[in-house]
C-alpha positions as CSV (number, residue, x, y, z in Angstrom):
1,X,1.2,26.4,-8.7
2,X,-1.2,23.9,-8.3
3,X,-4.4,24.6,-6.1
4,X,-6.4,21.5,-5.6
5,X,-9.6,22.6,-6.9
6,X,-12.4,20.9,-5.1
7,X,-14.7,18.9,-8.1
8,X,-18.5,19.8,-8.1
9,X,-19.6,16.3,-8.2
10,X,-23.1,15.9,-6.9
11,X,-23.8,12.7,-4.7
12,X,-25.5,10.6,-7.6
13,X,-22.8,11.0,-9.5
14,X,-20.0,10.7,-7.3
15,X,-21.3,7.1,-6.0
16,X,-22.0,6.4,-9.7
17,X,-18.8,7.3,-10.6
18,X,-17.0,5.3,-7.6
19,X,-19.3,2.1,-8.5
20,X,-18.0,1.9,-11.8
21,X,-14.5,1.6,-11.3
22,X,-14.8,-0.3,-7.9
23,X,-16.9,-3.1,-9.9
24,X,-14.2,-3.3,-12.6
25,X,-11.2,-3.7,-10.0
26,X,-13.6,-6.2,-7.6
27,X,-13.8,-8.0,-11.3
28,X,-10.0,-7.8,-11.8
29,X,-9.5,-9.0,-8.6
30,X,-11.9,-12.1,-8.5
31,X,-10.5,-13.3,-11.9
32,X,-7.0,-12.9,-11.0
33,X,-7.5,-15.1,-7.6
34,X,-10.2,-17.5,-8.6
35,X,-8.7,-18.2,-12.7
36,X,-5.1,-17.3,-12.8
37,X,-3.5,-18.2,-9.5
38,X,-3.3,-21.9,-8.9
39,X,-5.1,-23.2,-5.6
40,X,-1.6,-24.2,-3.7
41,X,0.0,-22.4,-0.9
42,X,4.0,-21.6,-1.8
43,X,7.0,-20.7,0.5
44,X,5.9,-18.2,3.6
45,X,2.1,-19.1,2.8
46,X,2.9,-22.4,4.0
47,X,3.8,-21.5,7.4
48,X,0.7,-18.8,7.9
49,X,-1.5,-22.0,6.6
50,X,0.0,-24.4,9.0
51,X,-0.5,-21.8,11.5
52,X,-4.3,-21.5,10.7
53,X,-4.5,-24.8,10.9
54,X,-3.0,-25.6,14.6
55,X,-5.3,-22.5,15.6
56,X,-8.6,-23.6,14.3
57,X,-8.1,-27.6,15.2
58,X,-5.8,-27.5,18.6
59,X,-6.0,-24.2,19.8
60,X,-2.5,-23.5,20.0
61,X,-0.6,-21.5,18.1
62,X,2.4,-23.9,16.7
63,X,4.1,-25.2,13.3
64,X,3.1,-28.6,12.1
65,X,6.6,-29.2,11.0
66,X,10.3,-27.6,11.8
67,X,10.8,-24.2,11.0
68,X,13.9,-22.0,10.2
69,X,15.0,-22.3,14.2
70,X,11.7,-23.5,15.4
71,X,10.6,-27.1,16.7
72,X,7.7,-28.8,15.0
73,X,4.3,-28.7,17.6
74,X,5.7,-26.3,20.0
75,X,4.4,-22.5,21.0
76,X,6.4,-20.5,18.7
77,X,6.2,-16.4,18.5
78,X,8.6,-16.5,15.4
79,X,5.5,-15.2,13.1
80,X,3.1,-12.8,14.9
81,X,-0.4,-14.0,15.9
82,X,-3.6,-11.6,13.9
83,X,-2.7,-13.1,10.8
84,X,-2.9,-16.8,11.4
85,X,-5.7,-15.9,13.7
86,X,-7.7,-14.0,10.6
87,X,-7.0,-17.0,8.4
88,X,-8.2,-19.9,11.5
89,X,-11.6,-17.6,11.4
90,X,-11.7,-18.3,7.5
91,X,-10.9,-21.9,8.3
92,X,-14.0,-22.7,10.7
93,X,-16.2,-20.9,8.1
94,X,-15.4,-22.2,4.9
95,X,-13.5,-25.7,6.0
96,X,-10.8,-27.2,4.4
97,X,-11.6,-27.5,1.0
98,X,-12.7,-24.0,0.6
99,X,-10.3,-22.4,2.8
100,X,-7.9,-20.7,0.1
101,X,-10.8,-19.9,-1.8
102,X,-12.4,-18.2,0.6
103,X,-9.4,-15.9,2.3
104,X,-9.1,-15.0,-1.9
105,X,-12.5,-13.9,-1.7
106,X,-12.8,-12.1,1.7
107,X,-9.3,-10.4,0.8
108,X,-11.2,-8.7,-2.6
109,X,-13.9,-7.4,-0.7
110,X,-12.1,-5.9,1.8
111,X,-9.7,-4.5,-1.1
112,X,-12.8,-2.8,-1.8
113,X,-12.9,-1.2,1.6
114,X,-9.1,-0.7,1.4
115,X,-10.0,1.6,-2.1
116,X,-12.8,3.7,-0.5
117,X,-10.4,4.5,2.6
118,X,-7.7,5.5,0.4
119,X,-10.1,8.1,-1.5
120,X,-11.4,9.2,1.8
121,X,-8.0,9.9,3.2
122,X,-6.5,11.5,-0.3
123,X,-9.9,13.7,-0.3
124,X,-9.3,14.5,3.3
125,X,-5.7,15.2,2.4
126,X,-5.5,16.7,-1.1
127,X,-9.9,17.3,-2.0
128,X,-11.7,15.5,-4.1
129,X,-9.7,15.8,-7.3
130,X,-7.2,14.2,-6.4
131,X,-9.0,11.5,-4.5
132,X,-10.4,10.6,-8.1
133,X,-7.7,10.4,-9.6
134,X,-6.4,8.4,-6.9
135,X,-9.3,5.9,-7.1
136,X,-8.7,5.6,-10.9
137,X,-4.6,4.4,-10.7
138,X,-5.8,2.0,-7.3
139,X,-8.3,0.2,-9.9
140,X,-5.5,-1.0,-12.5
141,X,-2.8,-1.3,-9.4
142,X,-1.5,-4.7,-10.2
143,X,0.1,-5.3,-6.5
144,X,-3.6,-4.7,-4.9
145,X,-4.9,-7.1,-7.1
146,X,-1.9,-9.9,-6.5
147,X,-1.7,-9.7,-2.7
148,X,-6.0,-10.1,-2.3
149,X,-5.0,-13.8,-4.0
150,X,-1.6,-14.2,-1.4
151,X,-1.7,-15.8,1.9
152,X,0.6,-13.4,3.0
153,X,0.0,-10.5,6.4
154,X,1.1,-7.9,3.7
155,X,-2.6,-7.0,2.7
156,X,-3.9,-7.0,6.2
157,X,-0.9,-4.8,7.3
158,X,-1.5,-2.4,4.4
159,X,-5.4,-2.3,4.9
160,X,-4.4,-1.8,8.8
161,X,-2.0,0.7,8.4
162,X,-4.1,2.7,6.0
163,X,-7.1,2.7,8.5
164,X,-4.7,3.8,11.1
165,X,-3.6,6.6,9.1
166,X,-7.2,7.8,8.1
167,X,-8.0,7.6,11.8
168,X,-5.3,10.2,12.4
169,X,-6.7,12.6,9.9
170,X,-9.9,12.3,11.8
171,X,-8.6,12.9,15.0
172,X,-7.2,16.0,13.5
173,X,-10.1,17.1,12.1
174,X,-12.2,16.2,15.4
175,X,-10.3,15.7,18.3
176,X,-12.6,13.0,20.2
177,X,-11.4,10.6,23.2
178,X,-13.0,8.0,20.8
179,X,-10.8,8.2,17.8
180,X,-7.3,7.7,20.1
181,X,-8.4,4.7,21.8
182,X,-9.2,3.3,18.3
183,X,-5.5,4.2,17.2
184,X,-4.2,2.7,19.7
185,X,-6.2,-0.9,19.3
186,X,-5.0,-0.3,16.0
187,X,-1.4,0.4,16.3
188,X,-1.3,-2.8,18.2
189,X,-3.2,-5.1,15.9
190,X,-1.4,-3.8,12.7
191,X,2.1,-4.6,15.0
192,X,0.9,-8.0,15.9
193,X,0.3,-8.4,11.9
194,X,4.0,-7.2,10.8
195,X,6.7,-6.3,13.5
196,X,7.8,-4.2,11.7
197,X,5.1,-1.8,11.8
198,X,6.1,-0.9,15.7
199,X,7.8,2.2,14.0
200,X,4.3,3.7,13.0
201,X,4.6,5.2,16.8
202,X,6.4,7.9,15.1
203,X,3.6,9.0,13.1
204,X,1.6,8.7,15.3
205,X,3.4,10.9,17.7
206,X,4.2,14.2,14.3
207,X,0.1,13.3,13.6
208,X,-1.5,13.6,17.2
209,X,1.4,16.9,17.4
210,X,-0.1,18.8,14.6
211,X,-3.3,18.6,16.1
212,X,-4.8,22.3,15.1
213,X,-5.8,24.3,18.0
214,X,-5.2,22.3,20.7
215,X,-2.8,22.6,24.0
216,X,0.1,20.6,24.5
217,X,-1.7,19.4,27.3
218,X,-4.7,17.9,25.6
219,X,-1.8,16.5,23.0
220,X,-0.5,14.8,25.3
221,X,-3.4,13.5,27.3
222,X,-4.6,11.6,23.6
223,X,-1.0,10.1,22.8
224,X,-1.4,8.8,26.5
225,X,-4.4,7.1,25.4
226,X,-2.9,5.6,22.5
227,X,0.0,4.3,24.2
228,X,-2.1,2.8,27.2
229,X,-4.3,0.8,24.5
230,X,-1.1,0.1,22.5
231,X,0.6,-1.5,25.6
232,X,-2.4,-3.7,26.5
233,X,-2.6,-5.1,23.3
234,X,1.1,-6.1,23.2
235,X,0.9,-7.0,27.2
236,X,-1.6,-10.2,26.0
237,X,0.8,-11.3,23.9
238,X,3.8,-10.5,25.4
239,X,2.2,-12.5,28.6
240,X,1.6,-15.6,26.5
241,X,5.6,-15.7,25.2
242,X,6.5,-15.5,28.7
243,X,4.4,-18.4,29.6
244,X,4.1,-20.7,26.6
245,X,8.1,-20.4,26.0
246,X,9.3,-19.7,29.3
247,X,11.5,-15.9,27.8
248,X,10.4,-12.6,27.8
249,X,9.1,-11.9,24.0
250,X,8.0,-8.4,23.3
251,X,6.8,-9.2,19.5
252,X,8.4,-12.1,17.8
253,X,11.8,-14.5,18.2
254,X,12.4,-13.6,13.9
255,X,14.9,-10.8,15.2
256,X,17.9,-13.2,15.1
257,X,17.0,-14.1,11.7
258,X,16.0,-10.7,10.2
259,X,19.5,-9.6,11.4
260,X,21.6,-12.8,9.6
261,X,19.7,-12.4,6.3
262,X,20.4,-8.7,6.0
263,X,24.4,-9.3,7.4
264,X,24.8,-12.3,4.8
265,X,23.0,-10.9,2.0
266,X,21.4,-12.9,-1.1
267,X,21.1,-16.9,0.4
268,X,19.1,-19.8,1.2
269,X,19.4,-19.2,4.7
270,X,16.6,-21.8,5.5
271,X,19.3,-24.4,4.6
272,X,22.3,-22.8,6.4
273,X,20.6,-22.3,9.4
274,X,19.7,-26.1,9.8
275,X,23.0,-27.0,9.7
276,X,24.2,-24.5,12.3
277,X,21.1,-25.5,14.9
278,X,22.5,-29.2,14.5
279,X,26.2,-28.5,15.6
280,X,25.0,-26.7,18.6
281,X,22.0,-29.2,20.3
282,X,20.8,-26.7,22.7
283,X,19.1,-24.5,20.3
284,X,17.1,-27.5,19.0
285,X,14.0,-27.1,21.5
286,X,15.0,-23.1,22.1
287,X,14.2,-20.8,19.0
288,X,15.0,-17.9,21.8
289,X,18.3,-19.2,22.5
290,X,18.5,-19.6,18.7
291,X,17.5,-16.3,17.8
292,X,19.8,-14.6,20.7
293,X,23.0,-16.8,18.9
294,X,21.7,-15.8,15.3
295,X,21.3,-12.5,16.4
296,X,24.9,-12.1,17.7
297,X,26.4,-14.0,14.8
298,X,25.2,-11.4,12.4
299,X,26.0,-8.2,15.1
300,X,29.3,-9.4,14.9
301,X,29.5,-9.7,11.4
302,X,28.5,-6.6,10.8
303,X,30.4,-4.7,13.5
304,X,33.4,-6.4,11.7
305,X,32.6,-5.2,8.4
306,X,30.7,-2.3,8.5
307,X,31.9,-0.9,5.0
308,X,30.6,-4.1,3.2
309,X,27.0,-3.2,5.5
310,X,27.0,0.4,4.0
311,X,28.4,-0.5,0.6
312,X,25.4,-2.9,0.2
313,X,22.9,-0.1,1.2
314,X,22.1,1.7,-1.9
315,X,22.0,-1.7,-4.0
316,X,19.4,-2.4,-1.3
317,X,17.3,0.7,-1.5
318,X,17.2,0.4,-5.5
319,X,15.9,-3.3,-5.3
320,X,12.9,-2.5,-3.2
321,X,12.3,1.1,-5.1
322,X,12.8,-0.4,-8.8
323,X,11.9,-4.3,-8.8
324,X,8.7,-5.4,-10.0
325,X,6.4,-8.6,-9.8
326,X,6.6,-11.3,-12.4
327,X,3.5,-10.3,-13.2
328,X,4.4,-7.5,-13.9
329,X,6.4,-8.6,-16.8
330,X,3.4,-9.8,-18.5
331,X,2.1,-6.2,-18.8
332,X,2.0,-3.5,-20.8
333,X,1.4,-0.5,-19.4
334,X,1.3,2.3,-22.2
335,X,-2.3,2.4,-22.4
336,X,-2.5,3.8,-18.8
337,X,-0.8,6.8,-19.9
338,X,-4.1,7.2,-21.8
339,X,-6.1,6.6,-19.5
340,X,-4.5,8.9,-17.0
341,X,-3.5,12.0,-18.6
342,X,-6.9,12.6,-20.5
343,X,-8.7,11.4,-18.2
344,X,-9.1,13.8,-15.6
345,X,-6.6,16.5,-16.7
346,X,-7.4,17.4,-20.4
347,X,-11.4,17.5,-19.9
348,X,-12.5,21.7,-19.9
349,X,-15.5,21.3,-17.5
350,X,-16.4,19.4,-14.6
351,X,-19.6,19.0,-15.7
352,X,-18.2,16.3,-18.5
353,X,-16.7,14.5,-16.2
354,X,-19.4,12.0,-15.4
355,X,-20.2,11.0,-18.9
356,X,-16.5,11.0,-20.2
357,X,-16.1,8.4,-17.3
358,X,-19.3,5.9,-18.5
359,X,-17.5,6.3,-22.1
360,X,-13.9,5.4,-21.0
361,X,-15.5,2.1,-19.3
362,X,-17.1,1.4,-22.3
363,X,-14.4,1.3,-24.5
364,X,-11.9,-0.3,-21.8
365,X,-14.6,-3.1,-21.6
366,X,-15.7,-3.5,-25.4
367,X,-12.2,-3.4,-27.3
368,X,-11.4,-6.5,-24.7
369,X,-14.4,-7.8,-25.4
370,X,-14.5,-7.6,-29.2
371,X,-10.6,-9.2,-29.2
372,X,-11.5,-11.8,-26.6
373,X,-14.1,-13.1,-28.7
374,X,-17.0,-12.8,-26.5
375,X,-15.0,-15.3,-23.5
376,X,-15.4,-14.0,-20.3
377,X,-12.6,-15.2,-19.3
378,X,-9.8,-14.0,-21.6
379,X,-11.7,-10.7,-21.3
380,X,-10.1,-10.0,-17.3
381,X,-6.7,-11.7,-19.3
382,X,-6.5,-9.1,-21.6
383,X,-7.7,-6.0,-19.0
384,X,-4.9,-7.8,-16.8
385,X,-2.0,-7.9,-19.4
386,X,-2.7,-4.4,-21.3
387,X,-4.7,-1.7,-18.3
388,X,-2.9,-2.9,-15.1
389,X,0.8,-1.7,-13.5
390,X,3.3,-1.5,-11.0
391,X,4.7,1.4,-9.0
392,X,7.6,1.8,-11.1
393,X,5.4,2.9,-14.2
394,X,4.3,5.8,-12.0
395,X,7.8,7.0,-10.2
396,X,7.6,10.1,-13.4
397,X,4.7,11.1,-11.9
398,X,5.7,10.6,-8.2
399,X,8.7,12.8,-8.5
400,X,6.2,15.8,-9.9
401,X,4.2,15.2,-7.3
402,X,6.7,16.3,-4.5
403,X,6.6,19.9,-6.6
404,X,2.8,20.8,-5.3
405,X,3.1,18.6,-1.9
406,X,5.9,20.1,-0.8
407,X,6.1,23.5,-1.7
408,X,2.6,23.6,0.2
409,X,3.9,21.3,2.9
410,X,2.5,24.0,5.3
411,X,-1.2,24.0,3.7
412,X,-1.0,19.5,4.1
413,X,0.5,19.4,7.8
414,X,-1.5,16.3,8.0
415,X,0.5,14.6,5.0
416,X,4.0,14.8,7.2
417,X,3.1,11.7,9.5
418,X,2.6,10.1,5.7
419,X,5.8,11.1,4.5
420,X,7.6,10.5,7.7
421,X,6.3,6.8,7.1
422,X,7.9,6.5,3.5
423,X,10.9,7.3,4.6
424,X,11.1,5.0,7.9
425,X,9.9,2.3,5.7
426,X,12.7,3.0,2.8
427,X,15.2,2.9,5.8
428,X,14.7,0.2,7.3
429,X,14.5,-1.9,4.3
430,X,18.1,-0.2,3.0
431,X,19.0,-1.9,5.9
432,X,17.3,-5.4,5.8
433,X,17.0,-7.9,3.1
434,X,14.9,-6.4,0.8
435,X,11.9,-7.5,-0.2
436,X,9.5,-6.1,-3.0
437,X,6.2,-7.1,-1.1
438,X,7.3,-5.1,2.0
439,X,6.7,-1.5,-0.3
440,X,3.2,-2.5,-0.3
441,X,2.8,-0.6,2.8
442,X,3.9,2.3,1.3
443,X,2.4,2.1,-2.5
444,X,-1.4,3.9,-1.0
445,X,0.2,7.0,-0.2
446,X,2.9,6.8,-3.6
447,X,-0.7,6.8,-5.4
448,X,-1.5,9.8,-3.7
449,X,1.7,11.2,-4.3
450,X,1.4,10.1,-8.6
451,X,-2.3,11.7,-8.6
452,X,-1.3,15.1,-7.6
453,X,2.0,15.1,-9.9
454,X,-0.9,14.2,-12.1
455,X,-3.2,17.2,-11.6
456,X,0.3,19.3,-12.2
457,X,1.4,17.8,-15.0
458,X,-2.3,18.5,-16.5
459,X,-2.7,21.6,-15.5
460,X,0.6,23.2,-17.1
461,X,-0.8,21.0,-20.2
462,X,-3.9,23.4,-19.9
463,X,-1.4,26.3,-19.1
464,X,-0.1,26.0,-22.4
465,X,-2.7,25.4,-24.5
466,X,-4.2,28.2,-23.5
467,X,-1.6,30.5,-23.8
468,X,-1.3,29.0,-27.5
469,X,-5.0,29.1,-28.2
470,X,-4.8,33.3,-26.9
471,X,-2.1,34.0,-29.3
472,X,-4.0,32.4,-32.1
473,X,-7.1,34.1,-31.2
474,X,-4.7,37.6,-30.9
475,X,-3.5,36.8,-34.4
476,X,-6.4,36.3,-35.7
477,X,-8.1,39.4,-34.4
478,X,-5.3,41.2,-35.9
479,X,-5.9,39.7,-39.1
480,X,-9.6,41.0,-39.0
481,X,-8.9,44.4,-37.9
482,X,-6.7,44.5,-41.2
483,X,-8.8,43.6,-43.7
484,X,-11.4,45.4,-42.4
485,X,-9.4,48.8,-42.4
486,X,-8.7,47.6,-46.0
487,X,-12.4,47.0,-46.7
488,X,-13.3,50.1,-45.4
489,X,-10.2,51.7,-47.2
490,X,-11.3,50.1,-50.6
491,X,-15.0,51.2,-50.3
492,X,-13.9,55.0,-49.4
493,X,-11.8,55.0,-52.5
């Protein structure tokens, strides 16, 4: 069984170690955003960007033109508010001409942030092994690298929900008044950036229960804090719905439209919803109204056919496990495996570690350096296509690693609020469209997940080998006990 040895890394060398790979995926990142994504805003970008833009110039927050069920220059809750609000700051900073530019940018840096939280929460979780290991697959994620170049609130709810979930470790670990208001503000920002995310109460709730040594009393007394921070949060904006579109709005009016697209499956619904809006001329100024009669159309449809609902459930599931970026299509990922499995596994002292690492960078940065030609350029095009990958290269690995995490679930209490989030996030989007950027949420703790299957798979590897290497050494012992009872035989005679 594996034990999560703890590494013997001094400082120097940890932060050296950290720098190296950080710099290589802050490179990965800027040349994907700056050189290979064009400057244009596509499909749901749009809307966040026309968002911005009312925020920053009017003040209000309103879509330049019609959309889905809402009125063009009208307060509208159909997207929620941090987001757009994020981007408007961006937008009084940078202006117009630099504005995509510079979310791209300030989106890489913070990836950067996002990577050192996920090692402190793995080493919190799992110690320091696996953290590095963990650090190493983040680097060469592909999906980090795309979403730092999208105007889309999946990056800001991942970096949000991972903060959230490292401030729960922390509460476990030191039970101040502090650290629950802060999950709470939190909890309410990251549900104002994705609706969705409203579920991440239940986490909250198994993380602040497994509190160590601590009455049910005091349990209780943080939750309360969390929920009374939580509340206020949501009250702000909840009071603004109420008064800028005259209906009571606890997060968004998308409900309606969530509900339709996962009842009518794979369409344009953009285009059929138009069409509906203008047969009924009272939802025109009304995307409340509208999203109530969406939302009942698609109840219905569903309470009628409930076995085409659940029949369509698995297909969903296996869409958002198993489907990959385009991008993604444009990689190969063998040389990964490499990269992996020898690299923190295979090597017989600690002490190694550090100068294995500054030779792997070396030859990861020289062979694309050598074939590119000496273009910078083409350099990050070639680390792109042949180092990064997707989640769906690592699901061997994933599967492994529920062998060590559960079978010392009892040892890693503070890993069920994690899990618990995998699998409210898996259900709900069996149940909705599904869509491949909502498992970003989910892909930092996956890494985790891969990094210990990682330490097992290496560690039987080591198992082995030395099990081979003893009965070699036996035989050969035997073999020089032999001859020299012959020797001695032969010199006696």
């Amino acid at each position: 069984m594996i034990h999560f040895k703890k590494t013997s890394f001094r400082p120097p060398v940890r932060i050296l170690f950290m720098t190296l790979f950080l710099s290589v995926h802050f490179s990965l990142s800027l040349y994907y955003s700056l050189w290979v994504e064009k400057e244009e805003v596509q499909a749901d970008e749009c809307i966040y960007y026309e968002l911005a833009h009312s925020l920053a110039e009017k003040g209000t927050f309103a879509d330049k033109k019609p959309c889905f069920y809402c009125p063009a220059d009208k307060p509208t809750a159909f997207r929620p508010p941090i987001y757009p609000l994020f981007l408007s700051l961006i937008l009084k900073i940078t202006g117009e001409q630099n504005m995509i530019i510079g979310v791209r940018i300030i989106q890489c840096v913070l990836g950067l942030l996002f990577l050192l939280m996920m090692h402190k929460t793995c080493s919190l979780i799992f110690r320091d092994h696996c953290a590095d290991i963990c650090l190493v697959l983040s680097c060469f994620f592909q999906p980090f690298i795309y979403f730092y170049s999208k105007i889309l609130s999946e990056f800001l709810a991942g970096f949000l929900t991972l903060f959230l979930f490292l401030l729960i470790r922390l509460l476990q670990d030191h039970k101040k008044k502090i650290i629950s208001l802060t999950i709470g503000l939190v909890y309410a920002t990251a549900s104002l950036t994705r609706p969705n995310l409203i579920y991440l109460g239940f986490p909250i709730m198994a993380g602040i229960w497994l509190i160590p040594s601590e009455s049910a009393v005091k349990k209780f007394f943080h939750l309360s804090l969390v929920l009374i921070v939580f509340l206020c949060g949501l009250g702000i904006w909840t009071a603004r719905n109420y008064l800028a579109l005259n209906h009571f709005c606890f997060l968004t009016s998308s409900a309606g439209y969530n509900l339709y697209s996962a009842a009518y499956g794979e369409k344009d619904y953009a285009k059929e919803i138009e069409p509906e809006i203008k047969k009924k001329p009272e939802l025109m100024n009304d995307e409340m109204k509208a999203d109530a009669y969406f939302y009942h159309k698609a109840r219905n449809k569903i309470l009628k056919e409930p076995h085409e609902f659940i029949k369509k459930i698995p297909e969903k599931l296996a869409i958002f496990l198993f489907s990959d970026f385009k991008q993604a299509q444009m990689t190969d990922a063998v040389p990964f495996i490499f990269l992996l499995l020898l690299y923190l596994g295979l090597i017989p002292r600690v002490r190694l570690f550090p100068l294995y690492t500054v030779i792997l960078i070396l030859v990861f940065w020289l062979i694309p350096f050598y074939h590119a030609y000496r273009e910078i350029p083409s350099i990050f095009y070639f680390m792109f296509r042949k180092v990064t990958y997707c989640i769906t290269n690592l699901y061997p690995f994933i599967v492994i690693g529920f062998i060590p995490v559960l079978s010392r679930i009892k040892e890693r209490t503070a890993f069920l609020p994690v899990l618990l989030l995998i699998a409210l996030v898996m259900l709900q989007n069996s149940l909705v469209l599904p869509r491949i950027r909502y498992r970003f949420i989910i892909e930092p703790y996956l890494l985790m997940i891969a990094s210990c299957g990682m330490i097992f798979v290496t560690e039987k590897i080591k198992i082995i080998l030395s099990c081979i290497f003893k009965k070699k050494c036996y035989k050969n012992k035997q073999i020089d006990i032999q001859s020299s009872s012959l020797l001695k035989k032969y010199e006696s005679e």
